[in-house]
C-alpha positions in Angstrom: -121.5 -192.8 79.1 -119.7 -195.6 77.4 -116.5 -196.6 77.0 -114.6 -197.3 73.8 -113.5 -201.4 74.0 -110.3 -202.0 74.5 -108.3 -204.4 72.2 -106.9 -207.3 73.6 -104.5 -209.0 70.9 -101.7 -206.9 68.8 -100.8 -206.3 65.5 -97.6 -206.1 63.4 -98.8 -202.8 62.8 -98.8 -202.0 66.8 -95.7 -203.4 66.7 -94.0 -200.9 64.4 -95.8 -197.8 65.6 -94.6 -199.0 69.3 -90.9 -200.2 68.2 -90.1 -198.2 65.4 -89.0 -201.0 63.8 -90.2 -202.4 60.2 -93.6 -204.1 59.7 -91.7 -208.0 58.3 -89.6 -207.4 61.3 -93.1 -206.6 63.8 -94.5 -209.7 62.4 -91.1 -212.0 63.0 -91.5 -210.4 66.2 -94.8 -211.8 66.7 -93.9 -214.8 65.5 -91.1 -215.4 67.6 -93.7 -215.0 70.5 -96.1 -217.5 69.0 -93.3 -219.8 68.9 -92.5 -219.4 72.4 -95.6 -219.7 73.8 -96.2 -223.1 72.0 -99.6 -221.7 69.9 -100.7 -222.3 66.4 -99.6 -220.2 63.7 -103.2 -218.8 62.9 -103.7 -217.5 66.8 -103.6 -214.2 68.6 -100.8 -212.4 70.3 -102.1 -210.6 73.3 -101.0 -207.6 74.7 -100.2 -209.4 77.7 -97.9 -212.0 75.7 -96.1 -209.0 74.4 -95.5 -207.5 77.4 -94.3 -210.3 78.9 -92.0 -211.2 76.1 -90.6 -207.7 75.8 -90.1 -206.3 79.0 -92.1 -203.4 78.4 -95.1 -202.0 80.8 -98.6 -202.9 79.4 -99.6 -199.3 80.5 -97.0 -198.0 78.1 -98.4 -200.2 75.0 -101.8 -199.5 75.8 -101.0 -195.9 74.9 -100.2 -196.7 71.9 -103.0 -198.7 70.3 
């Protein structure tokens, strides 16, 4: 039997259904993170990255997407 794929990058979207906080404020979010980790504007965020910059478990935010 097979098993759904699971994403690997997040959304501003994610980021508002996990943080209950607006979607311009998700993607400032996400930008901040870009910023930080030195990438281009155009690239991914991974759920990793996110974790990482937020503190919060990747189980948790799995659960969510």
């Amino acid at each position: 039997m097979k098993t759904a794929p699971k994403r690997i990058c997040i959304y501003p979207k994610d980021v508002q259904t996990i943080t209950g906080k607006s979607y311009r404020q998700s993607a400032r979010l996400l930008q901040r993170i870009k910023e930080e980790q030195n990438k281009p504007q155009s690239s991914l965020v991974s759920i990793d990255e996110f974790c990482e910059y937020t503190g919060l478990k990747k189980q948790l935010v799995e659960n969510y997407l």
